[in-house]
C-alpha beads as a LAMMPS data file, in Angstrom:
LAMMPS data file: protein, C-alpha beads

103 atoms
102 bonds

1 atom types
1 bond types

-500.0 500.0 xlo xhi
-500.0 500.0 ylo yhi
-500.0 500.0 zlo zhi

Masses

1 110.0

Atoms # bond

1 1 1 -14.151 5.861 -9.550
2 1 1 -10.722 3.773 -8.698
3 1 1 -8.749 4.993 -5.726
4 1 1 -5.248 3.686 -6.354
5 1 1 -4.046 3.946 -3.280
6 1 1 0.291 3.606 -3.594
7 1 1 2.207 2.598 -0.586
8 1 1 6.086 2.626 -0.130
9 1 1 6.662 -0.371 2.464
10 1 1 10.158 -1.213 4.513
11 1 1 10.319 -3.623 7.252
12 1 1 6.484 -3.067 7.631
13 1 1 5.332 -6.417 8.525
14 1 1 3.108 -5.441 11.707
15 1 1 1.910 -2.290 10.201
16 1 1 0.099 -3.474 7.111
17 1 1 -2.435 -5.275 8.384
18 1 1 -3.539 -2.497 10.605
19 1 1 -2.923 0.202 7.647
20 1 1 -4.661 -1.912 5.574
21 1 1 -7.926 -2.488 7.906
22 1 1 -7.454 1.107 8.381
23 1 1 -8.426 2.254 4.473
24 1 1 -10.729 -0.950 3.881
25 1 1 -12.704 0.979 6.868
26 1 1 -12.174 4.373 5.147
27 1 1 -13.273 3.089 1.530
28 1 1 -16.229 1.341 3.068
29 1 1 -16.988 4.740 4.389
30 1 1 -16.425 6.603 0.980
31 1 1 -18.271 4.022 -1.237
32 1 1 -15.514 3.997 -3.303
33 1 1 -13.093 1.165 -5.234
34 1 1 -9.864 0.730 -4.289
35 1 1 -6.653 -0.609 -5.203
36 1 1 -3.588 -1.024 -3.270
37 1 1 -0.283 -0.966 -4.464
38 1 1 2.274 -1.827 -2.162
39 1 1 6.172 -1.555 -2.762
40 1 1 8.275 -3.610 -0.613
41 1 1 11.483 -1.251 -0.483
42 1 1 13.898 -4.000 0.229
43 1 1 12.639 -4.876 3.357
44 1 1 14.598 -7.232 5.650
45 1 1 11.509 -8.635 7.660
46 1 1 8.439 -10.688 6.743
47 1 1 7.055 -7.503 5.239
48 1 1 7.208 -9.383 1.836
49 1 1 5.369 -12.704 3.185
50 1 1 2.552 -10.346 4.475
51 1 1 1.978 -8.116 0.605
52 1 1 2.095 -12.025 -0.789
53 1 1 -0.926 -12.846 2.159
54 1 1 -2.798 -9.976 1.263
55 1 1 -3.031 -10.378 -2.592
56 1 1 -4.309 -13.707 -2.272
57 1 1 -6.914 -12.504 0.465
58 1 1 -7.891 -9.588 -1.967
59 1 1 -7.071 -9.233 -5.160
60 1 1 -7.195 -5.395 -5.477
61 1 1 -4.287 -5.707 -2.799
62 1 1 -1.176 -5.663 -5.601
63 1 1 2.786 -5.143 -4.882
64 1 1 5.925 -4.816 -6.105
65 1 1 9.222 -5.842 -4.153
66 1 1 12.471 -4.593 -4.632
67 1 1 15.899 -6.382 -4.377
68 1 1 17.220 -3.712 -2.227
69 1 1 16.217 -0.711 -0.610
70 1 1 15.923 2.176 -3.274
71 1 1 14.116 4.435 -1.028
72 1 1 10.370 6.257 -0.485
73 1 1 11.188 8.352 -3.651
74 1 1 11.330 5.593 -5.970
75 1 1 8.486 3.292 -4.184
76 1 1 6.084 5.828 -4.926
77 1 1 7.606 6.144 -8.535
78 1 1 7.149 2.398 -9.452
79 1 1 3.996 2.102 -7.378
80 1 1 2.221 5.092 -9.759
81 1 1 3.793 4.091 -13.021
82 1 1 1.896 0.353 -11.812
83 1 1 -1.046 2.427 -10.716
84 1 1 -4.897 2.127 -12.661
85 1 1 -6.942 4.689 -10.959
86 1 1 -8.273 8.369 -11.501
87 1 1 -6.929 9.205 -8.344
88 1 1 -3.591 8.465 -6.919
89 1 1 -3.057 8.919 -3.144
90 1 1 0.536 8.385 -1.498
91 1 1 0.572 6.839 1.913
92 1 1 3.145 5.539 4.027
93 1 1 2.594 2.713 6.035
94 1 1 3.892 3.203 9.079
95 1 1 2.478 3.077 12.850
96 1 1 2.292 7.210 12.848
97 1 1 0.374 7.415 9.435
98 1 1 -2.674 8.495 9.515
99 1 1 -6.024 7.857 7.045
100 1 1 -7.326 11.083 7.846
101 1 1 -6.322 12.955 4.634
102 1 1 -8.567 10.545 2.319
103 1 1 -10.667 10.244 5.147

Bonds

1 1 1 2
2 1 2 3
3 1 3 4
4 1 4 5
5 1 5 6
6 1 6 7
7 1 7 8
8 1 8 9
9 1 9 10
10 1 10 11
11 1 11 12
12 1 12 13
13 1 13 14
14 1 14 15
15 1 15 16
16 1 16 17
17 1 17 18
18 1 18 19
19 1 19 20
20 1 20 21
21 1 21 22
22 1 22 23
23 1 23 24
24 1 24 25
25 1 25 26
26 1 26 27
27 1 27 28
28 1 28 29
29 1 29 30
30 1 30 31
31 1 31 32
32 1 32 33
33 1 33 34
34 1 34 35
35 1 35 36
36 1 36 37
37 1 37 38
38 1 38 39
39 1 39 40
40 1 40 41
41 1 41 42
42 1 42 43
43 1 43 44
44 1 44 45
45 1 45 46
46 1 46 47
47 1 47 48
48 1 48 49
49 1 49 50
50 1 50 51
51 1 51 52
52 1 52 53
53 1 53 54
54 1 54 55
55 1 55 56
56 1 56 57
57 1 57 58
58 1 58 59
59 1 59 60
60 1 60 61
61 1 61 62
62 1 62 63
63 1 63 64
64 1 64 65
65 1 65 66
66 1 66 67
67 1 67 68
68 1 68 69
69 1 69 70
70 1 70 71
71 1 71 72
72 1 72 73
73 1 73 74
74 1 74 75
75 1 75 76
76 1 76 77
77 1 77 78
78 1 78 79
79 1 79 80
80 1 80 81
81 1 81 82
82 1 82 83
83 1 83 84
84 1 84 85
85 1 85 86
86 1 86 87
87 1 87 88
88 1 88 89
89 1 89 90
90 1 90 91
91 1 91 92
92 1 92 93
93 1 93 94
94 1 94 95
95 1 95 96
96 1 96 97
97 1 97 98
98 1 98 99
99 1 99 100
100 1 100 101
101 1 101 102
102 1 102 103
């Protein structure tokens, strides 16, 4: 079974590598497939340069970037109307997020 795993991203740059480490741990764990769908909410860091990184390291690691920031809300809307699996999970990427839930 796919995990799509959708994830609303602004000015995230140092955080996605660790979230990301994070769930590859947790799906190794589960024995499950995985994709990630990042949306880059406008961000005005490198958070953009990192998504662009981690699609070419892993090509189950999509995004989507918007010109401005629209907000969580509509992240998570674009990032499930882009998403393939059986089972959507929401995350947010931030340093106080937690993998526990899918855990």
């Amino acid at each position: 079974m796919v995990i799509s795993v959708v994830v609303p991203c602004f000015n995230e740059e140092e955080s996605i590598p660790l979230f990301y480490e994070e769930m590859e741990r947790v799906r190794t764990a589960m024995g499950e497939e995985f994709e990630y769908i990042f949306i880059n909410d406008g961000s005005s860091d490198k958070t953009l340069d990192v998504l662009r990184e981690l699609n070419l390291l892993n090509p189950y690691a999509h995004y989507l970037s918007f010109s401005r920031n629209f907000g969580k809300e509509a992240a998570l809307y674009a990032g499930l109307q882009h998403a393939s699996g059986r089972l959507c999970y929401g995350h947010g990427c931030g340093p106080t997020r937690s993998s526990r839930a899918i855990d």
